[in-house]
DRENRO-905300 format. One record per residue: residue in one letter; x, y, z of N, C-alpha, C in turn. Coordinates in nm, 4 decimals. Each point is the difference from the previous one (the first is absolute). Layout:
BEGIN
rest A; n_east X; n_north Y; n_up Z; ca_east X; ca_north Y; ca_up Z; c_east X; c_north Y; c_up Z
...
***
This chain:
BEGIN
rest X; n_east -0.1492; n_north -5.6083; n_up 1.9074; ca_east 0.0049; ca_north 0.1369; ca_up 0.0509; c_east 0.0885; c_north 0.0047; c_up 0.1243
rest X; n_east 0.0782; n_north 0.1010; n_up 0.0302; ca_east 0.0561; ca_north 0.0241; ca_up 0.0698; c_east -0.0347; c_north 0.1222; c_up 0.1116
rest X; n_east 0.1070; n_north -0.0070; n_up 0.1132; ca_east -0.0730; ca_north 0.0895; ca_up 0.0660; c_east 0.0600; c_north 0.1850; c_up -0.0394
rest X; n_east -0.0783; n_north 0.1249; n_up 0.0303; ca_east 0.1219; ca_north 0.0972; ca_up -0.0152; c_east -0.0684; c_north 0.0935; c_up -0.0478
rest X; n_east 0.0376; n_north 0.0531; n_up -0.0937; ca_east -0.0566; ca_north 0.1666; ca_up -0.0562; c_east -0.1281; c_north -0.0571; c_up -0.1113
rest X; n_east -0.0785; n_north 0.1122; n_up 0.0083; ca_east -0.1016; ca_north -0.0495; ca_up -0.0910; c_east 0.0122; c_north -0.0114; c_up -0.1146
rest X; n_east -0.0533; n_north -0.0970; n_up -0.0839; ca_east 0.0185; ca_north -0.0463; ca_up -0.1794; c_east -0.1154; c_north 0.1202; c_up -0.0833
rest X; n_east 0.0462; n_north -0.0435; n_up -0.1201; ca_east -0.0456; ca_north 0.1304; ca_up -0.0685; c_east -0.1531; c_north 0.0153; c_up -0.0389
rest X; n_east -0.0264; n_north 0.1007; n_up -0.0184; ca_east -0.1685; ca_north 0.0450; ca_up 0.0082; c_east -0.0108; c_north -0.0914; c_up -0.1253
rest X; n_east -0.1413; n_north -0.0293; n_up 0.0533; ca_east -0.1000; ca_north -0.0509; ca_up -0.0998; c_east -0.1288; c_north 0.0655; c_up -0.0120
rest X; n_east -0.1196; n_north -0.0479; n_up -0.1298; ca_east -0.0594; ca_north 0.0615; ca_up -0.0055; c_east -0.0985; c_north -0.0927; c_up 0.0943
rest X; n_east -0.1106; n_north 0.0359; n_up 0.0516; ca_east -0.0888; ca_north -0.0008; ca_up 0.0957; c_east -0.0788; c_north -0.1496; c_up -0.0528
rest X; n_east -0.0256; n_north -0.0898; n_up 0.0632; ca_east -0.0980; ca_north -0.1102; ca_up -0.0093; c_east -0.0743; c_north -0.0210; c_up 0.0663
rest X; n_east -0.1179; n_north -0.1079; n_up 0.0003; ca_east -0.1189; ca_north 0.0113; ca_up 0.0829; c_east 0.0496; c_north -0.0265; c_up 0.1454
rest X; n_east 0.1203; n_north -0.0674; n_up 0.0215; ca_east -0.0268; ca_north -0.0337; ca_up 0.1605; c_east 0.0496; c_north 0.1333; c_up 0.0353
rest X; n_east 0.0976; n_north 0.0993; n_up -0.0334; ca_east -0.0103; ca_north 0.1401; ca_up 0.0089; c_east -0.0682; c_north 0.1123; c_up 0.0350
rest X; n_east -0.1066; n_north -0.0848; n_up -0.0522; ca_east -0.1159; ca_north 0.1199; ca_up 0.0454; c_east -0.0765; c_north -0.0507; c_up 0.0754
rest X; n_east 0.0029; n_north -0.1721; n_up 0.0033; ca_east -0.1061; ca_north -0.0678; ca_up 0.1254; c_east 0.0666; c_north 0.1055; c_up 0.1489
rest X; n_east 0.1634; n_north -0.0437; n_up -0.0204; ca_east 0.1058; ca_north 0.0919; ca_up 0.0820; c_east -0.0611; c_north 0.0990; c_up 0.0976
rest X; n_east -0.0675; n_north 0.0844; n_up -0.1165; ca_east 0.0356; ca_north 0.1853; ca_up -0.0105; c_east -0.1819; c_north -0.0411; c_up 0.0965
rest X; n_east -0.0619; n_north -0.0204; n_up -0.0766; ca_east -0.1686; ca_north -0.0227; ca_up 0.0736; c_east 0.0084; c_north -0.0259; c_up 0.1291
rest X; n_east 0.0788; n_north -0.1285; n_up 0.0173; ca_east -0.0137; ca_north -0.0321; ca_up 0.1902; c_east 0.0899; c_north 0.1207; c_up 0.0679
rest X; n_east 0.0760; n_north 0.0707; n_up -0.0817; ca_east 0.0526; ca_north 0.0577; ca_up 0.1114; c_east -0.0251; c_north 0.1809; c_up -0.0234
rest X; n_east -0.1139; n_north -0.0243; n_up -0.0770; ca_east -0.0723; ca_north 0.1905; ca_up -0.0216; c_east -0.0680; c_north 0.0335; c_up 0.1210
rest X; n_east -0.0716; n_north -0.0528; n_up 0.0792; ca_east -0.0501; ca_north 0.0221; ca_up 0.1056; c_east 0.0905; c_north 0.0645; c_up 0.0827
rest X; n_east 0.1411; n_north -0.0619; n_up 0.0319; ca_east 0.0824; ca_north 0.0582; ca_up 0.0470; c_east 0.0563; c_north 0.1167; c_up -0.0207
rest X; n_east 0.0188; n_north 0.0135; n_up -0.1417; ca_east 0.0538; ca_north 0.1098; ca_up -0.0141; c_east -0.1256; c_north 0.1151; c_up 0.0091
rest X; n_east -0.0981; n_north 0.0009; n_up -0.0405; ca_east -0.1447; ca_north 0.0865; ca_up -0.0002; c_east 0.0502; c_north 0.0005; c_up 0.1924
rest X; n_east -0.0221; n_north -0.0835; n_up 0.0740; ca_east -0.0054; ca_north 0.0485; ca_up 0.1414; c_east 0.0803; c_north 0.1341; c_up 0.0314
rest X; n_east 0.1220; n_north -0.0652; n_up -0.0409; ca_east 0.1597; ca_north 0.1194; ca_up 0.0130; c_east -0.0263; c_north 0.1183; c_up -0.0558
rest X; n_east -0.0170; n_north 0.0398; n_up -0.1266; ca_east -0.0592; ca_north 0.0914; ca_up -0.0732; c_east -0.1045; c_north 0.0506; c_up 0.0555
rest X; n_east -0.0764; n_north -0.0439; n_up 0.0444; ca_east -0.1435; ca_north 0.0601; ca_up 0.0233; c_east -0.1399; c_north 0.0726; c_up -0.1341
rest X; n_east 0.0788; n_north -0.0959; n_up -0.0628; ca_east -0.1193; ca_north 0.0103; ca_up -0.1113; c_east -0.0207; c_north -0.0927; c_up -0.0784
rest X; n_east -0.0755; n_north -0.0230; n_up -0.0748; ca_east -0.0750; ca_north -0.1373; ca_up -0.0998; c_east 0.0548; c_north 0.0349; c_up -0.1249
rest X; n_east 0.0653; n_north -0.0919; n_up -0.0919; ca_east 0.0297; ca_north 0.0125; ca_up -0.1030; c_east -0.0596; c_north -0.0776; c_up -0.1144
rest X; n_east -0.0755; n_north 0.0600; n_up -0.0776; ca_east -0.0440; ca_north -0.0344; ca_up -0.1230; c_east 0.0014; c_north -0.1113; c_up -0.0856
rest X; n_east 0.1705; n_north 0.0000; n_up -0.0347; ca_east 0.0928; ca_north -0.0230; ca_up -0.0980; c_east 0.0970; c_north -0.0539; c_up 0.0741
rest X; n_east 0.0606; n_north -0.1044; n_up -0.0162; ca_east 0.0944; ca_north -0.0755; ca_up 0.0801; c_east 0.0466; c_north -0.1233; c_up -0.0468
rest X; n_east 0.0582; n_north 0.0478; n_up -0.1181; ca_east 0.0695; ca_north -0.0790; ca_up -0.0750; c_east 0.1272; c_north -0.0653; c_up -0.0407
rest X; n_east 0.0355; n_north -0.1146; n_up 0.0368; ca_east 0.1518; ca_north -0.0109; ca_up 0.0005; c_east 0.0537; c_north 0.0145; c_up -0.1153
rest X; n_east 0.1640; n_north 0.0716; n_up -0.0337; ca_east 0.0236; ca_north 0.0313; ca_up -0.1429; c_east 0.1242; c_north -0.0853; c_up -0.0268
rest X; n_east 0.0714; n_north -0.0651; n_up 0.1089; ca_east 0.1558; ca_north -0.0186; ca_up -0.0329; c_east 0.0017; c_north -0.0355; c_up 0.2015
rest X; n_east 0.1107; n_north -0.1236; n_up -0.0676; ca_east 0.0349; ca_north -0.0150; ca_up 0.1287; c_east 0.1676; c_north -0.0533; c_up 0.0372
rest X; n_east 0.0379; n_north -0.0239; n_up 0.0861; ca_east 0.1368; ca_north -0.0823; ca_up 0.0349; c_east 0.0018; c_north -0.0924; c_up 0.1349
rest X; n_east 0.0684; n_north -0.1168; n_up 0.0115; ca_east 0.0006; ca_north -0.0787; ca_up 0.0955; c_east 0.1276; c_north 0.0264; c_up 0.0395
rest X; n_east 0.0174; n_north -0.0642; n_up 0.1370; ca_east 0.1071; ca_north 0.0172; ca_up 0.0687; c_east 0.0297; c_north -0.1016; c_up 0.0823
rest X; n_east 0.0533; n_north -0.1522; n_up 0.0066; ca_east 0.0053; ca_north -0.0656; ca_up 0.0835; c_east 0.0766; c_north -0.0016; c_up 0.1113
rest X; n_east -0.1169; n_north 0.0037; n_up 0.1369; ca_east 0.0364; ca_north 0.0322; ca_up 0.1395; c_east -0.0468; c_north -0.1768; c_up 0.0719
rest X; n_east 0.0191; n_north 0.0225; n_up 0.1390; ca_east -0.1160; ca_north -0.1179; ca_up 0.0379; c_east -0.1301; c_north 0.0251; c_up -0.0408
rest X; n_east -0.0232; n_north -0.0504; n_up -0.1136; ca_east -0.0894; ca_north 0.0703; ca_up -0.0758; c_east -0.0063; c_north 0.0653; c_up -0.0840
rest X; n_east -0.1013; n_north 0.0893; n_up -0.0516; ca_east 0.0418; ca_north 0.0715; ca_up -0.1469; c_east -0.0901; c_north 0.1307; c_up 0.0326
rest X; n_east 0.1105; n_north 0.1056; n_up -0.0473; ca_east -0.0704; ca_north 0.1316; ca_up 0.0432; c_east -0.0292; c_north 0.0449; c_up -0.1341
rest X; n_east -0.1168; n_north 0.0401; n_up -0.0445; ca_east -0.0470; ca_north 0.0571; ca_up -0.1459; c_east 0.0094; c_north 0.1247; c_up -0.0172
rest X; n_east 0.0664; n_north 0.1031; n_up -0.0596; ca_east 0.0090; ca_north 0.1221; ca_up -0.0297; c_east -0.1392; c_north 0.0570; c_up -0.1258
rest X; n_east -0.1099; n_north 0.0060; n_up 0.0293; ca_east -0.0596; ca_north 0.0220; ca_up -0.1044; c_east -0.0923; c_north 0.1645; c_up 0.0068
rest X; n_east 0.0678; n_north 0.0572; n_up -0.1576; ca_east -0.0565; ca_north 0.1395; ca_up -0.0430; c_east -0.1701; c_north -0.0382; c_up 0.0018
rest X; n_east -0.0949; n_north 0.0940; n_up 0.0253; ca_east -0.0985; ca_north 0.0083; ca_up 0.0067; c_east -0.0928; c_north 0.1145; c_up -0.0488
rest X; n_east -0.0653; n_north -0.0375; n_up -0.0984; ca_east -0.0624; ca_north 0.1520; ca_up -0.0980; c_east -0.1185; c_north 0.0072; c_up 0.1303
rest X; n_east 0.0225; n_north 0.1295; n_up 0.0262; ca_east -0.1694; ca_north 0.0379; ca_up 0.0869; c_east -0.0504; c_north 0.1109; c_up -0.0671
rest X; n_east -0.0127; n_north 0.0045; n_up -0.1049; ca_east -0.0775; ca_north 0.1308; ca_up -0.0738; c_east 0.0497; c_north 0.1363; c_up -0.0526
rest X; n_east -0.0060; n_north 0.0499; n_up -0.1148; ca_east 0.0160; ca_north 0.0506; ca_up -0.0537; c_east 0.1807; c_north 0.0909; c_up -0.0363
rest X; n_east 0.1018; n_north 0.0275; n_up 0.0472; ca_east 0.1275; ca_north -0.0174; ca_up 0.0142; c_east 0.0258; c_north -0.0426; c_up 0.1053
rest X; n_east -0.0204; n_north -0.0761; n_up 0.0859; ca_east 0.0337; ca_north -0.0690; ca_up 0.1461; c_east 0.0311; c_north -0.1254; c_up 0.0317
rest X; n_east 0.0883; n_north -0.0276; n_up 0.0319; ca_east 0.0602; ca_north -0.1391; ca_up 0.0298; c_east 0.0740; c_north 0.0017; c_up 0.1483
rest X; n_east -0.0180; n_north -0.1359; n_up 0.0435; ca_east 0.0023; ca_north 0.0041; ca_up 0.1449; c_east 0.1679; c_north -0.1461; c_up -0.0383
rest X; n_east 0.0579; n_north -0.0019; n_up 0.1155; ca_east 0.0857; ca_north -0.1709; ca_up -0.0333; c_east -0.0051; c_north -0.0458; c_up 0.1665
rest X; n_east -0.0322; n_north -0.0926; n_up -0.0423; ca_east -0.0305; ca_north -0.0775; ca_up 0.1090; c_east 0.1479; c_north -0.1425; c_up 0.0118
rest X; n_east 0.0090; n_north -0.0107; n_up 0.1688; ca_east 0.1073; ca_north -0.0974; ca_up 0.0243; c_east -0.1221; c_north -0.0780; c_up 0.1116
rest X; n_east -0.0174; n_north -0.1738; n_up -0.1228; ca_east -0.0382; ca_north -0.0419; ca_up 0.0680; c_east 0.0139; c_north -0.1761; c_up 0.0676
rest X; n_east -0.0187; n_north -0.0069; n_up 0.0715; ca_east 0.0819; ca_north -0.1243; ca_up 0.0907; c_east -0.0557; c_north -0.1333; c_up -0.0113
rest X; n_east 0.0129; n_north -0.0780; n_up -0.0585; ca_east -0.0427; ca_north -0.1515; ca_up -0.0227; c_east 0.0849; c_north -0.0858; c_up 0.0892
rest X; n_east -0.0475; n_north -0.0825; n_up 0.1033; ca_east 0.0681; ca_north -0.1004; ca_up 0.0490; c_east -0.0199; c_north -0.1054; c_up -0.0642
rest X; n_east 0.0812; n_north -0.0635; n_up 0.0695; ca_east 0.0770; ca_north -0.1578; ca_up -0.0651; c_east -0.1607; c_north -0.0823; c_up 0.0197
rest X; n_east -0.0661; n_north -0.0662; n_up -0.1518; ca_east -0.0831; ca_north -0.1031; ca_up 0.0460; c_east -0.0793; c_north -0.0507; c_up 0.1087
rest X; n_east 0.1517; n_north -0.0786; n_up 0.0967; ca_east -0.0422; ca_north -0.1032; ca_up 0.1008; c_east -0.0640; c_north 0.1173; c_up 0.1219
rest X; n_east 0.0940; n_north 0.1483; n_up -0.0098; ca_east -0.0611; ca_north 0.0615; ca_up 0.1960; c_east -0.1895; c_north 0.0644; c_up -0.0805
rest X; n_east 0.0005; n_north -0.0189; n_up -0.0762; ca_east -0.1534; ca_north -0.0410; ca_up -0.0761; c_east -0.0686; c_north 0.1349; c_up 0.1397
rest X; n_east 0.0727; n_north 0.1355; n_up -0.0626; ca_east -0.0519; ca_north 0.1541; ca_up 0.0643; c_east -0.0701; c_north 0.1033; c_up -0.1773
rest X; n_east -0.0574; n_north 0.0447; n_up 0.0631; ca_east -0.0618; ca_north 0.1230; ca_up -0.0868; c_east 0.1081; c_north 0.0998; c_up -0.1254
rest X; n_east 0.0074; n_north 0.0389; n_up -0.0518; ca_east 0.0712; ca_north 0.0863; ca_up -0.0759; c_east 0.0104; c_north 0.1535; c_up 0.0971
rest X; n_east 0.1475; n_north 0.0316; n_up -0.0094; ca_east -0.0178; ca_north 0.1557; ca_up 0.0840; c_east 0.0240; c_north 0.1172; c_up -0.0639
rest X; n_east -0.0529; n_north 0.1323; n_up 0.0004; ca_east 0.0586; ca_north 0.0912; ca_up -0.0787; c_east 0.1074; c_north 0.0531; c_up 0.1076
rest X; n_east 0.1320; n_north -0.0267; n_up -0.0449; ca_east 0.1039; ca_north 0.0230; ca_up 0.0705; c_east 0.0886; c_north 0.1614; c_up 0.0159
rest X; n_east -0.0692; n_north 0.0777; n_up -0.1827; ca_east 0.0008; ca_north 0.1196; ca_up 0.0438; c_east -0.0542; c_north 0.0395; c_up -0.1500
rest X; n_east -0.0247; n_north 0.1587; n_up -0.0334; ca_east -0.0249; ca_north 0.0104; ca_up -0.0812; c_east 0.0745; c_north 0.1612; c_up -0.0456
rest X; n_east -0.0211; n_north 0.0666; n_up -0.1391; ca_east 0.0583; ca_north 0.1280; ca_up 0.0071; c_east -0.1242; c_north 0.0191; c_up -0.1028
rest X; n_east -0.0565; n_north 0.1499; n_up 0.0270; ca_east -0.0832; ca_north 0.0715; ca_up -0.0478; c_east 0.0245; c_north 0.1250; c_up -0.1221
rest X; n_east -0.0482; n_north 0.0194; n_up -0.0847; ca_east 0.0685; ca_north 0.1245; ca_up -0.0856; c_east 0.0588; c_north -0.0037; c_up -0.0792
rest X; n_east 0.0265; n_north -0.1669; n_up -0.0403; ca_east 0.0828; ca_north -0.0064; ca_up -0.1268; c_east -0.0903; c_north 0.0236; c_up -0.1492
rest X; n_east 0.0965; n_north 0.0312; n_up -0.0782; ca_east -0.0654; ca_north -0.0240; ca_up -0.1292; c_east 0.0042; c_north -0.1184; c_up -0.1182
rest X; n_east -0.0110; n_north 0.0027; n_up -0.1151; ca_east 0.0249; ca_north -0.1263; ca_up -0.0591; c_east 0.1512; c_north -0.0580; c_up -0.0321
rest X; n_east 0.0762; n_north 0.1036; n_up 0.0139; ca_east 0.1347; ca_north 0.0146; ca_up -0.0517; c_east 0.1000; c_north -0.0316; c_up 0.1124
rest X; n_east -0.0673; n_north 0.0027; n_up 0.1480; ca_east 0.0868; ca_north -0.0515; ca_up 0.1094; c_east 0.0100; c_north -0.1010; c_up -0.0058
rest X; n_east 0.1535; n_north -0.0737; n_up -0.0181; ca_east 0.0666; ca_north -0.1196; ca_up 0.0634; c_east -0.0117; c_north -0.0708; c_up 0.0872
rest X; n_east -0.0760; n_north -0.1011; n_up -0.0221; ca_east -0.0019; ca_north -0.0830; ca_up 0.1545; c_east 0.1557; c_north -0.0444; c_up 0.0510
rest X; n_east -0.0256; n_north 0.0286; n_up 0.1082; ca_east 0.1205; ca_north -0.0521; ca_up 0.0491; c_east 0.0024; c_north -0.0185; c_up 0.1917
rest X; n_east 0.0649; n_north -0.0310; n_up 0.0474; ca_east 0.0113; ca_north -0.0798; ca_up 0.1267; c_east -0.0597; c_north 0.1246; c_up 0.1063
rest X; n_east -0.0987; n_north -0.0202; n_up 0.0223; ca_east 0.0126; ca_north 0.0954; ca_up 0.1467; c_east -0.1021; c_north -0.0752; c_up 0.0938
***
């Protein structure tokens, strides 16, 4: 892997959603509400110092959230961060870099 623009969506696997779990709290804080449903659907990597995960997120009923989130390198052996997120998408929005 190289470093640079993110590689192409995939569909969602378990460490995906281990992902999406440690970092729902976060997003529920930001939001200010509890979500149900919080399911990862599709995701993309991006290698940085580290690897930033772009992953769509079903929260219930037409609602999807995408989350940009921040994995460091192994060895500085830190927490996962939600680095940002966008609210309001639907199933048909494109993940893509923000």
């Amino acid at each position: 892997m190289k470093c640079g623009g993110p590689r192409g969506t995939q569909a969602a696997t378990p460490e995906t959603q281990q992902i999406v779990d440690e970092v729902k709290l976060q997003v529920e804080e930001k939001e200010g509400k509890k979500f149900e449903v919080f399911n990862a659907v599709e995701f993309k990597t991006q290698l940085v110092a580290g690897i930033n995960y772009f992953i769509k997120v079903h929260v219930g009923n037409e609602e999807f959230l995408h989350l940009r989130v921040f994995k460091s390198l192994p060895h500085e052996n830190k927490p996962l961060s939600l680095a940002s997120y966008q609210s309001s998408k639907t199933t048909h929005d494109e993940l893509a870099y923000f």
